[in-house]
C-alpha positions, 0 to 999 in steps of 0.5 A: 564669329565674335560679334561684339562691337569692340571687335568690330571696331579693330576688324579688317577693313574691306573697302578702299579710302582707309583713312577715312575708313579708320577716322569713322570707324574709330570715331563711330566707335567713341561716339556711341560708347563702344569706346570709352574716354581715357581708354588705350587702342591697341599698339600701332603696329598691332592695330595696323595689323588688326585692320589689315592697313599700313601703318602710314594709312594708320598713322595718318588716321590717328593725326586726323583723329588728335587734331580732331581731338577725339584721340591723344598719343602719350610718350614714354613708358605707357605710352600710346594712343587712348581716346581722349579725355575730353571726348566729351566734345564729341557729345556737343552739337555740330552741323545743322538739325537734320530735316523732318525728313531726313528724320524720319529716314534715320528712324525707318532706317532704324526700325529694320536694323534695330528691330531685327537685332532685337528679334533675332537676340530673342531668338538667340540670345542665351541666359548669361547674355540676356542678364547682360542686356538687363544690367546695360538697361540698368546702367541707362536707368542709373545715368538719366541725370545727365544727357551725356552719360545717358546718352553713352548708356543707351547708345551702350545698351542698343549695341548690346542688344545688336552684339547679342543677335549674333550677328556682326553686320548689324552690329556695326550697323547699329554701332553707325546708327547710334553715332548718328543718333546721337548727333541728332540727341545733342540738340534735343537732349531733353529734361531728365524726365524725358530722358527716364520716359525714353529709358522705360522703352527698354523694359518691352524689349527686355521682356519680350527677349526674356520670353524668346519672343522675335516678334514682341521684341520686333515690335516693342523695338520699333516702338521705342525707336518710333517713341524717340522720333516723337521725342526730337520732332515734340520737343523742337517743336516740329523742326525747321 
């Protein structure tokens, strides 16, 4: 079974509601890095197809994504549908800070999925994959100067380490929690020096799945994760 996020993105749906299911797959997907600004999504008849949709249901999912500017259709020759350019809006705050509460839902929440993605790519994750995961903390490291591409950095290297349990569940559930996180993070983008602090908590997990270690990496995993809630709860002073 393929396993990678940018798969999982272009799966069949299996649930009724499919408009709504494509606007947040996609969404999702451009939220957390898996998709990147400028790039091209497949045809609309092969995309359609891919997610075993209509392709009404599709091209109504694509106009709600162009007017929410997440997407832009092009004509002509290389033409097509690409995430937009200036995804980057999608990277400003929206809504309302979620409750200390609601807070600390998502962070529990967090703990079980990223944290036995985490465990199980120490189990399974092979010497080619385990290099991956070491450059995707590289590129974190390399992007602290801004909030936006660290926050598409480290949203990048915590799906890579869910792509590497190999397992596509939570992979599309780690995809889901990084958008959301990331709605969180872009009221408290923090100073760079946060942003270096955070990215430091990538260095146990990577250790701990160099040594196939599941329950070091577990932990070191939970940890980091707890280590950001501390972070958002700090710097806003406890929240409203």
């Amino acid at each position: 079974m393929d396993t990678t996020a940018r798969t999982a993105v272009f799966a069949p749906l299996q649930v009724e509601g499919a408009v709504e299911a494509i606007v947040r797959r996609i969404g999702e997907a451009i939220g957390s890095g898996v998709l990147e600004p400028g790039e091209r999504l497949p045809s609309e008849g092969e995309l359609a197809a891919r997610l075993a949709v209509a392709p009404m249901t599709l091209r109504q999912a694509l106009a709600i994504l162009r007017e929410a500017g997440f997407v832009e259709t092009r004509r002509g020759r290389g033409g097509g549908s690409f995430v937009a350019l200036d995804a980057r809006h999608a990277l400003e705050p929206s809504g309302t800070l979620p409750t200390t509460e609601q807070l600390r839902e998502l962070t529990d929440w967090r703990c079980a999925i990223s944290g036995e993605a985490a465990a199980l790519a120490a189990e399974r994750a092979g010497g080619v994959v385990r290099a991956g995961l070491r450059r995707a903390a590289s590129a974190v490291d390399a992007a602290t100067d801004t909030f936006t591409g660290f926050r598409l950095a480290d949203a990048r290297f915590h799906v890579a380490v869910a792509e590497a349990s190999g397992n596509a569940r939570l992979v599309r559930a780690e995809t889901a929690i990084q958008a959301e996180i990331g709605e969180v993070l872009r009221f408290v983008p923090g100073p760079e020096l946060a942003r270096r602090t955070s990215g430091a908590g990538h260095a146990p997990v990577l250790d701990a799945v160099d040594a196939s270690d599941a329950a070091a990496a577990r932990a070191a995993m939970e940890r980091h994760v707890e280590a950001t809630y501390d972070w958002i709860v700090g710097l806003r002073l406890g929240l409203s």
